[in-house]
PQR file with spaces between the fields and no chain letter, atoms N, CA, C, O and H, PARSE charges and radii, in Angstrom:
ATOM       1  N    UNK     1       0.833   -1.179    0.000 -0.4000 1.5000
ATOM       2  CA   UNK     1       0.000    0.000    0.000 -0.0000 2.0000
ATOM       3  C    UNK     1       0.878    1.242    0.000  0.5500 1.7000
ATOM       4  O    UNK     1       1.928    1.305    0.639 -0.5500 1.4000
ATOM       5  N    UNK     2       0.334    2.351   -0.843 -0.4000 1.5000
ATOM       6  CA   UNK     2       1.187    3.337   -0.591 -0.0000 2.0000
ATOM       7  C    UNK     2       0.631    4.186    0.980  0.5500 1.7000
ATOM       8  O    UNK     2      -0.188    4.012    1.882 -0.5500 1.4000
ATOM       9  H    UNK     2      -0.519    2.301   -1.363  0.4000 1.0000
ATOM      10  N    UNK     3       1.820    5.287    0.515 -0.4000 1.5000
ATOM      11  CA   UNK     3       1.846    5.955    2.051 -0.0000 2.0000
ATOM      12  C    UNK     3       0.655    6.998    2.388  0.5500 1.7000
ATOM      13  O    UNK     3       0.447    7.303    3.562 -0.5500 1.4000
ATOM      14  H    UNK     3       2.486    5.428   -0.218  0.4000 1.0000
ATOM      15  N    UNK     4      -0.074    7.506    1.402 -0.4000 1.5000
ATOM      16  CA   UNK     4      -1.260    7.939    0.800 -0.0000 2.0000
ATOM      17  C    UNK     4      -2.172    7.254    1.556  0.5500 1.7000
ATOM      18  O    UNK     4      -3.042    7.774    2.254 -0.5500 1.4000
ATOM      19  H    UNK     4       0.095    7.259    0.448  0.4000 1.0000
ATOM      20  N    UNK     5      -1.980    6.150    1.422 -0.4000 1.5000
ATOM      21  CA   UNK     5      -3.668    5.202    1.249 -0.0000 2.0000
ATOM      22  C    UNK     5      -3.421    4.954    2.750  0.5500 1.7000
ATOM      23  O    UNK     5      -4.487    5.035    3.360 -0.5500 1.4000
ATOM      24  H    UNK     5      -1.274    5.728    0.855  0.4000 1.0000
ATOM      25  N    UNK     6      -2.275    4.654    3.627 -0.4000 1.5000
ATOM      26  CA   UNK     6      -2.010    4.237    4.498 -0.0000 2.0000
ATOM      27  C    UNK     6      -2.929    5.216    5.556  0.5500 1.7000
ATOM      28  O    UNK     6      -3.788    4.922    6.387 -0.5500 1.4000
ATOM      29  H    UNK     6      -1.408    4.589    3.132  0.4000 1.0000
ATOM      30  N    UNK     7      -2.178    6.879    5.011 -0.4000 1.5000
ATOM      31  CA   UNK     7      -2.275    7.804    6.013 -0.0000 2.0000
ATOM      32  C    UNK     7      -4.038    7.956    5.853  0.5500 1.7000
ATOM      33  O    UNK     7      -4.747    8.125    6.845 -0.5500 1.4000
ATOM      34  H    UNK     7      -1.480    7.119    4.336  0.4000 1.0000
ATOM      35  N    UNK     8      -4.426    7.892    4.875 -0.4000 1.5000
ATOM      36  CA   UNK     8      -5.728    8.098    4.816 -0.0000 2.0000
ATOM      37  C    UNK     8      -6.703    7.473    5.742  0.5500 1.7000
ATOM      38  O    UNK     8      -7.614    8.024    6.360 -0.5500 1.4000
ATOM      39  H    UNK     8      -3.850    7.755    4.069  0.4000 1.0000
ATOM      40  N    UNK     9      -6.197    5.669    5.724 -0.4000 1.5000
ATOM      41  CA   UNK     9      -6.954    4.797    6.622 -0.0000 2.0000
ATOM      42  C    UNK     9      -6.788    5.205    8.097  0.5500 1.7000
ATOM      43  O    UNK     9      -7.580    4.901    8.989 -0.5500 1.4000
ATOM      44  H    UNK     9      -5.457    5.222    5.222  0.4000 1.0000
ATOM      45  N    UNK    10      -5.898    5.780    8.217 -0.4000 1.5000
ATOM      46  CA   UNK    10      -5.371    5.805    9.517 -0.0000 2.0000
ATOM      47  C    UNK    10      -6.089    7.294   10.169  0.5500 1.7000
ATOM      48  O    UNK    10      -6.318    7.444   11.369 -0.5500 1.4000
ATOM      49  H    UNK    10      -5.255    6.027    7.492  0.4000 1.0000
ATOM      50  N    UNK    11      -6.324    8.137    9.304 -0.4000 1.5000
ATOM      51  CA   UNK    11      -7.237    9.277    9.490 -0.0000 2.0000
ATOM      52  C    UNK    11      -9.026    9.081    9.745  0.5500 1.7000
ATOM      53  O    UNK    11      -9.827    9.790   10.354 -0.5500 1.4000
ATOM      54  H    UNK    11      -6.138    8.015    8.329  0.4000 1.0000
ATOM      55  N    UNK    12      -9.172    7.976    9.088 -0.4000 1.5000
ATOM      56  CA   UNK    12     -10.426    7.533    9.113 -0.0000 2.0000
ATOM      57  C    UNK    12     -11.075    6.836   10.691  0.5500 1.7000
ATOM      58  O    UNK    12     -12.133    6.854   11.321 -0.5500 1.4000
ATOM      59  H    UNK    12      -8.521    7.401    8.593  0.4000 1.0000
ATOM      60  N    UNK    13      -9.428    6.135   10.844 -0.4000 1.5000
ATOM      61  CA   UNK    13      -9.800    5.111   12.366 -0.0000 2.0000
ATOM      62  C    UNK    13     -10.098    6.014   13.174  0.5500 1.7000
ATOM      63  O    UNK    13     -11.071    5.982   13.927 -0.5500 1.4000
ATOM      64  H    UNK    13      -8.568    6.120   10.333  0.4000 1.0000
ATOM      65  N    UNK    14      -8.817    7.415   13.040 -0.4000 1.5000
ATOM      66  CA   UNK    14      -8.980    7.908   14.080 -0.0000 2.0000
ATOM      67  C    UNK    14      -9.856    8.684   14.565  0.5500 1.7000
ATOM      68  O    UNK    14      -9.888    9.165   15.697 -0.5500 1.4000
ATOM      69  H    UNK    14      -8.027    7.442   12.429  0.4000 1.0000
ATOM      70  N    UNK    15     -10.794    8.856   13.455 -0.4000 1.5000
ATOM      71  CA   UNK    15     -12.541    9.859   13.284 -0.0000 2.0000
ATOM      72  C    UNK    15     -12.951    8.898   13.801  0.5500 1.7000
ATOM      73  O    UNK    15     -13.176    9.250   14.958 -0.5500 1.4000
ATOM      74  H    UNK    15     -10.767    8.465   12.535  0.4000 1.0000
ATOM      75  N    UNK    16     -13.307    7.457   13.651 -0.4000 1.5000
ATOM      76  CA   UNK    16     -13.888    6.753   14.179 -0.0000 2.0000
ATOM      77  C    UNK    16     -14.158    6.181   15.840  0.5500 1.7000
ATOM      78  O    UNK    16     -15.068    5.744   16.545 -0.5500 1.4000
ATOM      79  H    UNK    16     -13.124    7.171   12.711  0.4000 1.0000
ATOM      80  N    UNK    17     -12.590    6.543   15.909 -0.4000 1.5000
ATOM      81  CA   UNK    17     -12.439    6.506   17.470 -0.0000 2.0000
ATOM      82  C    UNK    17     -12.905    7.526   18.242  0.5500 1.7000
ATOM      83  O    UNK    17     -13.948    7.471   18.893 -0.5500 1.4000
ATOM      84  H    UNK    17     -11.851    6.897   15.336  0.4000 1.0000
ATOM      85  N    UNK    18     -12.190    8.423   18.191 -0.4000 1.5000
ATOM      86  CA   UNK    18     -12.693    9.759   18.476 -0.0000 2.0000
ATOM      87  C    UNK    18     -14.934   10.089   18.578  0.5500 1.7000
ATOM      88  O    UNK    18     -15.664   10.800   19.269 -0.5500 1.4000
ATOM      89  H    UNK    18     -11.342    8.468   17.662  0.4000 1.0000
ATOM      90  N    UNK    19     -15.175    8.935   17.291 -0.4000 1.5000
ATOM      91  CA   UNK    19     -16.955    9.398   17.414 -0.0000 2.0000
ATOM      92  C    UNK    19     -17.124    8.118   18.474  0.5500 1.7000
ATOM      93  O    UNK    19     -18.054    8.321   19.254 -0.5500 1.4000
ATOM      94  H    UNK    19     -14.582    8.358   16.730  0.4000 1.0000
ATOM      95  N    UNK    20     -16.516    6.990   18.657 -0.4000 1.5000
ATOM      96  CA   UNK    20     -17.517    6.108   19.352 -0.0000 2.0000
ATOM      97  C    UNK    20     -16.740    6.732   20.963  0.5500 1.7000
ATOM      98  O    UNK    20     -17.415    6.367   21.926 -0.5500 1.4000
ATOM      99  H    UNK    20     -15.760    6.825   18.023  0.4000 1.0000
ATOM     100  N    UNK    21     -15.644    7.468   21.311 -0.4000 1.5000
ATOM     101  CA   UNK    21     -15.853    7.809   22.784 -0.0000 2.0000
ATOM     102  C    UNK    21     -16.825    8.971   22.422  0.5500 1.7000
ATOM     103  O    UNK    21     -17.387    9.265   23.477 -0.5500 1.4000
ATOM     104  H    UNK    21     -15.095    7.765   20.529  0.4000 1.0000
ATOM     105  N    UNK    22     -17.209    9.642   21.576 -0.4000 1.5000
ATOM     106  CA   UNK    22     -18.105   10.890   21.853 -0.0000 2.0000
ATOM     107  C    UNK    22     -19.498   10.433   22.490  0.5500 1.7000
ATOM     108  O    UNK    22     -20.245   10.912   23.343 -0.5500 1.4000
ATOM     109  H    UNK    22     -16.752    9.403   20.719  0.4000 1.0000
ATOM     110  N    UNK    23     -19.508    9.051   21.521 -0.4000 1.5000
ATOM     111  CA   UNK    23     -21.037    8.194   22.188 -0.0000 2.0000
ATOM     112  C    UNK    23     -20.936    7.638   23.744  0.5500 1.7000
ATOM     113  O    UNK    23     -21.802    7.778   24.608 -0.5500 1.4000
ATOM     114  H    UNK    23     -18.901    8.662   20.828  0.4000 1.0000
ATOM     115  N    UNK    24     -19.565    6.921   23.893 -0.4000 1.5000
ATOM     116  CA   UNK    24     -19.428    6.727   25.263 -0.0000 2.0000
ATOM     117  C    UNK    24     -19.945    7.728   26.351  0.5500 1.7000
ATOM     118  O    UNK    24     -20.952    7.648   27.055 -0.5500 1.4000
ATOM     119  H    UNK    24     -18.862    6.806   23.191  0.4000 1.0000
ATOM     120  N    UNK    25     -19.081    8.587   26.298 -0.4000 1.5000
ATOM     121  CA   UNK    25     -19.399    9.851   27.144 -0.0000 2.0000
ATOM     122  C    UNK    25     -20.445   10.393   26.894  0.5500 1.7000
ATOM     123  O    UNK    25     -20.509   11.203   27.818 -0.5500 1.4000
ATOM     124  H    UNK    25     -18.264    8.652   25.726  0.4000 1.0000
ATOM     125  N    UNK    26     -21.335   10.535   26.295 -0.4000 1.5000
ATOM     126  CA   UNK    26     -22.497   11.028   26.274 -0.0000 2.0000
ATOM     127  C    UNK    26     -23.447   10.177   26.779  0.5500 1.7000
ATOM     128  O    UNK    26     -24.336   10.775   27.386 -0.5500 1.4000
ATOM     129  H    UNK    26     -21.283    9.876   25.544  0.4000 1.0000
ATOM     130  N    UNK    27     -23.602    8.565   26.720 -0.4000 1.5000
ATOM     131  CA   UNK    27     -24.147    7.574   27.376 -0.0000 2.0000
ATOM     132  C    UNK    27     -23.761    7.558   28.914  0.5500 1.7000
ATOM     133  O    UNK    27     -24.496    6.923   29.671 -0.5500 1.4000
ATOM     134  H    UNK    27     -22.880    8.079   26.227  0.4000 1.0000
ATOM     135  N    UNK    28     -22.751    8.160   29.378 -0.4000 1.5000
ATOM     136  CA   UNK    28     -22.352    7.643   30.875 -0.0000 2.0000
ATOM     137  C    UNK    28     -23.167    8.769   31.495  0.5500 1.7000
ATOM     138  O    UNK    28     -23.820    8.621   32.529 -0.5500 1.4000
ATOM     139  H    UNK    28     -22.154    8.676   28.764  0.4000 1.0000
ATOM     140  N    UNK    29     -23.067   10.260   30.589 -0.4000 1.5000
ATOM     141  CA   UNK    29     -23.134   11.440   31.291 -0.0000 2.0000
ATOM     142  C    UNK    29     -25.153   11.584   31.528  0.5500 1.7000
ATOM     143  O    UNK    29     -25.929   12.179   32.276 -0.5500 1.4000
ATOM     144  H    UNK    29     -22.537   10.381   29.750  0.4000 1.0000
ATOM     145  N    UNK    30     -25.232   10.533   30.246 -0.4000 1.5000
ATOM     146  CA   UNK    30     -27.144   10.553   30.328 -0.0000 2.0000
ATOM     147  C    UNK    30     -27.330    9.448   31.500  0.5500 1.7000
ATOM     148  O    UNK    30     -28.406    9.231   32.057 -0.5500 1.4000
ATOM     149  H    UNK    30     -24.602   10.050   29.638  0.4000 1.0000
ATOM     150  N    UNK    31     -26.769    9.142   31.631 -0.4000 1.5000
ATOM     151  CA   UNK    31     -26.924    8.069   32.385 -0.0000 2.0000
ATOM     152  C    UNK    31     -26.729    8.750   34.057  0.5500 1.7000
ATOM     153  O    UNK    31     -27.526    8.885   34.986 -0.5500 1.4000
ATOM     154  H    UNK    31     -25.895    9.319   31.179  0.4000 1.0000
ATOM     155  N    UNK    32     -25.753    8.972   33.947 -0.4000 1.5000
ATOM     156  CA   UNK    32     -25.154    9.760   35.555 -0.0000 2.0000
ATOM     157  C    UNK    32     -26.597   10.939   36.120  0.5500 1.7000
ATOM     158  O    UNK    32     -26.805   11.254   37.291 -0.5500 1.4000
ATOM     159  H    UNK    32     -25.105    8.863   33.193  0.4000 1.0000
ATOM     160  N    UNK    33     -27.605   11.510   34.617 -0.4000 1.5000
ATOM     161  CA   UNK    33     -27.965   12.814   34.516 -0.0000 2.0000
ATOM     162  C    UNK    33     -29.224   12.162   34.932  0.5500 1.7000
ATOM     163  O    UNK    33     -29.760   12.725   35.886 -0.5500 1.4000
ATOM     164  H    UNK    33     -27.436   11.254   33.665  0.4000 1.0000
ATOM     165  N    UNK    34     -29.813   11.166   34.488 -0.4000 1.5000
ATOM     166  CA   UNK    34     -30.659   10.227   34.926 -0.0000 2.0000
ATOM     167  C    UNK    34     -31.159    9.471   36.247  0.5500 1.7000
ATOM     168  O    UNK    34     -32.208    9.296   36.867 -0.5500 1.4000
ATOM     169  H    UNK    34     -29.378   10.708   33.712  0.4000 1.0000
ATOM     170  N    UNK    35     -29.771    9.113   36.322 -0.4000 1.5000
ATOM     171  CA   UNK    35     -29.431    8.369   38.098 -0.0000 2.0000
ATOM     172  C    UNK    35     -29.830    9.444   39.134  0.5500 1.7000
ATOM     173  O    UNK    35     -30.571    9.192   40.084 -0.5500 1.4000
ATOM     174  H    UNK    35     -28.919    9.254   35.819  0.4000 1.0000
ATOM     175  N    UNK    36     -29.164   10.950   38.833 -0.4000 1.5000
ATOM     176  CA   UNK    36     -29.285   12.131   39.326 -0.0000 2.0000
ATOM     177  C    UNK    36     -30.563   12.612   39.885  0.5500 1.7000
ATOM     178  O    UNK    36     -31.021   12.872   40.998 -0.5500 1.4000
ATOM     179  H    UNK    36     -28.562   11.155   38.061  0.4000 1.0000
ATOM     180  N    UNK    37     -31.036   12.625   38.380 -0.4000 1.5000
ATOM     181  CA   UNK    37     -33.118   13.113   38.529 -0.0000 2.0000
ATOM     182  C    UNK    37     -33.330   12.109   39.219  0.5500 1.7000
ATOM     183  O    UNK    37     -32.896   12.430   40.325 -0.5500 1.4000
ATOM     184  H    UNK    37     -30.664   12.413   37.476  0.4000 1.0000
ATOM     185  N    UNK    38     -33.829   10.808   39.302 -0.4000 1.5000
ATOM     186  CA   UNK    38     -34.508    9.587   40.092 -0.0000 2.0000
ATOM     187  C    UNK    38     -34.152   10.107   41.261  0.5500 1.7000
ATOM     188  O    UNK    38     -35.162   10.446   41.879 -0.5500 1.4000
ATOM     189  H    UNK    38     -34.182   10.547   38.403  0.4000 1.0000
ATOM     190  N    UNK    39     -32.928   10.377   41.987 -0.4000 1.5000
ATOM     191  CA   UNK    39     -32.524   10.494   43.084 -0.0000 2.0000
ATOM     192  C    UNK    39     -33.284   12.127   43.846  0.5500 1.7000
ATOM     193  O    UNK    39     -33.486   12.172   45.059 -0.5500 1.4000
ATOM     194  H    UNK    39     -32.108   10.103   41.485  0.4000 1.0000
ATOM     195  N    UNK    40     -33.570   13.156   43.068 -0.4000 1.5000
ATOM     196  CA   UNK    40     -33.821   14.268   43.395 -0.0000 2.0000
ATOM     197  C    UNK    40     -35.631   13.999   43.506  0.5500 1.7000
ATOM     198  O    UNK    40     -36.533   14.527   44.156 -0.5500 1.4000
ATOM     199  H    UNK    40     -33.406   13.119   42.082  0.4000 1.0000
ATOM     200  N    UNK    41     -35.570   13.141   42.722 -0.4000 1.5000
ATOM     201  CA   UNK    41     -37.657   13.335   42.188 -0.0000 2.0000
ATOM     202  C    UNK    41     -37.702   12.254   43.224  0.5500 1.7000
ATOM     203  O    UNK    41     -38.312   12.835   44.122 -0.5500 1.4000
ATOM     204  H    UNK    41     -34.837   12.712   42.194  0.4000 1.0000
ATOM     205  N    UNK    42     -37.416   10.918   43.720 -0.4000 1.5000
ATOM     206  CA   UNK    42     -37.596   10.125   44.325 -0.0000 2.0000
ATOM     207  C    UNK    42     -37.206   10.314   46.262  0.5500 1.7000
ATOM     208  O    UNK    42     -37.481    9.565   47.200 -0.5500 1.4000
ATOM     209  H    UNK    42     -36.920   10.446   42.991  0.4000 1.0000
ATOM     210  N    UNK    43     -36.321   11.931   46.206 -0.4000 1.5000
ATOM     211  CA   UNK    43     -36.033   11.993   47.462 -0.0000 2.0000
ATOM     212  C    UNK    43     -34.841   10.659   48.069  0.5500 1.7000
ATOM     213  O    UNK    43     -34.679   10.458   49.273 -0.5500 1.4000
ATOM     214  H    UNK    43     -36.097   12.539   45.445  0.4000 1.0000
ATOM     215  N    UNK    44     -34.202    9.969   47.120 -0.4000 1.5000
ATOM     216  CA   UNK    44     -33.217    9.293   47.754 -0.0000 2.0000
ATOM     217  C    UNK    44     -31.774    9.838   47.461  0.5500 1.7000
ATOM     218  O    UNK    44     -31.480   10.765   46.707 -0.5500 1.4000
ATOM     219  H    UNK    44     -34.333   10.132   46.143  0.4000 1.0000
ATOM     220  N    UNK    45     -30.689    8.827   48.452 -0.4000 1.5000
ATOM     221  CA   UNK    45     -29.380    9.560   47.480 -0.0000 2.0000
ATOM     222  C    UNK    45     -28.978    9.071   46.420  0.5500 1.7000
ATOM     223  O    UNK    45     -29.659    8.187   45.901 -0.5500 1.4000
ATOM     224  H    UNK    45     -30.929    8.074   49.065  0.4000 1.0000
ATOM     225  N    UNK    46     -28.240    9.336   46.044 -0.4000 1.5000
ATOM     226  CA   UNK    46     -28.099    9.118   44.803 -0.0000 2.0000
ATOM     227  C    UNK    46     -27.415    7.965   44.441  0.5500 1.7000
ATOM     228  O    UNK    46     -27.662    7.174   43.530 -0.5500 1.4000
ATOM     229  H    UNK    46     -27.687   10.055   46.466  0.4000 1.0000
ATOM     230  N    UNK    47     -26.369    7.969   45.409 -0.4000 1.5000
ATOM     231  CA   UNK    47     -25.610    6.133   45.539 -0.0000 2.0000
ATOM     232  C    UNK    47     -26.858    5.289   45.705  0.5500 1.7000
ATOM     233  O    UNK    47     -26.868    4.335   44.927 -0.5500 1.4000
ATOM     234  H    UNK    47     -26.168    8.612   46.149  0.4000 1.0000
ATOM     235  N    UNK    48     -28.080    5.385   46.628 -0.4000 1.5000
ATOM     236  CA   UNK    48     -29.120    4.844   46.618 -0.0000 2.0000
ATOM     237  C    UNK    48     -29.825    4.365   45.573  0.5500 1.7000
ATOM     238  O    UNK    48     -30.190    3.202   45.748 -0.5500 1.4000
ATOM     239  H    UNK    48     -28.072    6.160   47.260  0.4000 1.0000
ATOM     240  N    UNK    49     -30.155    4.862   44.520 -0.4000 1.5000
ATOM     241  CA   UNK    49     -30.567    5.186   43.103 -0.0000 2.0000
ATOM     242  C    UNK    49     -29.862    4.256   42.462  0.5500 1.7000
ATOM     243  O    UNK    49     -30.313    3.163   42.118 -0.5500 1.4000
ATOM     244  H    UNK    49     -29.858    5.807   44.378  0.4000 1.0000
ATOM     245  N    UNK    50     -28.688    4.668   42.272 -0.4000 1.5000
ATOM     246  CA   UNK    50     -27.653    3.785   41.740 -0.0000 2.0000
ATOM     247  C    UNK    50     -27.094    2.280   41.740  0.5500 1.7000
ATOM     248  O    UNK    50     -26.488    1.594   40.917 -0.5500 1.4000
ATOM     249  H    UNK    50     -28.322    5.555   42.552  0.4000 1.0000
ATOM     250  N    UNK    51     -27.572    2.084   43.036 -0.4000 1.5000
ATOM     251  CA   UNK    51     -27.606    0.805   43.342 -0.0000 2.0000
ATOM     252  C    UNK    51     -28.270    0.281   43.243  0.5500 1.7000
ATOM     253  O    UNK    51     -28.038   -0.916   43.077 -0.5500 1.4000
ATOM     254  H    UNK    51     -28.064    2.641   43.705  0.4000 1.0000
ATOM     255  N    UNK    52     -30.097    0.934   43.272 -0.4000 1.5000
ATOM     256  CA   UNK    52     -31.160   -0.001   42.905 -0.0000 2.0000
ATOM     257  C    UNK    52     -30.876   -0.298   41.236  0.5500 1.7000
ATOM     258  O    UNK    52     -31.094   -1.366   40.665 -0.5500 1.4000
ATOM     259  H    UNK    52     -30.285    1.907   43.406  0.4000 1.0000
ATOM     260  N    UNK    53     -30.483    0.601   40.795 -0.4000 1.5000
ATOM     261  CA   UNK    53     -30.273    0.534   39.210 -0.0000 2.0000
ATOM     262  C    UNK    53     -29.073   -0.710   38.956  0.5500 1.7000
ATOM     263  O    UNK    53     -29.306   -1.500   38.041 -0.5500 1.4000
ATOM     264  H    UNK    53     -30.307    1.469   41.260  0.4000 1.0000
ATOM     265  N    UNK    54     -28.239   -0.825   39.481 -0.4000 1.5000
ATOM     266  CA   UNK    54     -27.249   -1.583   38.763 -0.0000 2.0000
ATOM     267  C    UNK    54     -27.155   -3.055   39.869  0.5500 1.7000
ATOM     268  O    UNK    54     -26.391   -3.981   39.600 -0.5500 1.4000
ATOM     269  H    UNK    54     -28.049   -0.183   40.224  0.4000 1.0000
């Protein structure tokens, strides 16, 4: 392969990587934002919440 095609693939992974932590972190942070509300609307703490959840 040339060095072209190389650098190209290698530009591509790294968009790719870069989008699936964007999804990560946005799943933990809905998630954390979630755990959060239950805990405020439900009057418990929040480790409380959390634990019934997981």
């Amino acid at each position: 392969m040339s060095v072209g095609t190389v650098a190209r693939k290698e530009i591509v992974d790294a968009g790719r990587s870069k989008a699936l932590w964007a999804v990560t972190v946005s799943v933990v942070l809905f998630t954390a934002g979630i755990t959060a509300l239950l805990g405020v609307v439900g009057k418990q703490s929040t480790t409380e919440v959390f634990n019934l959840a997981f």
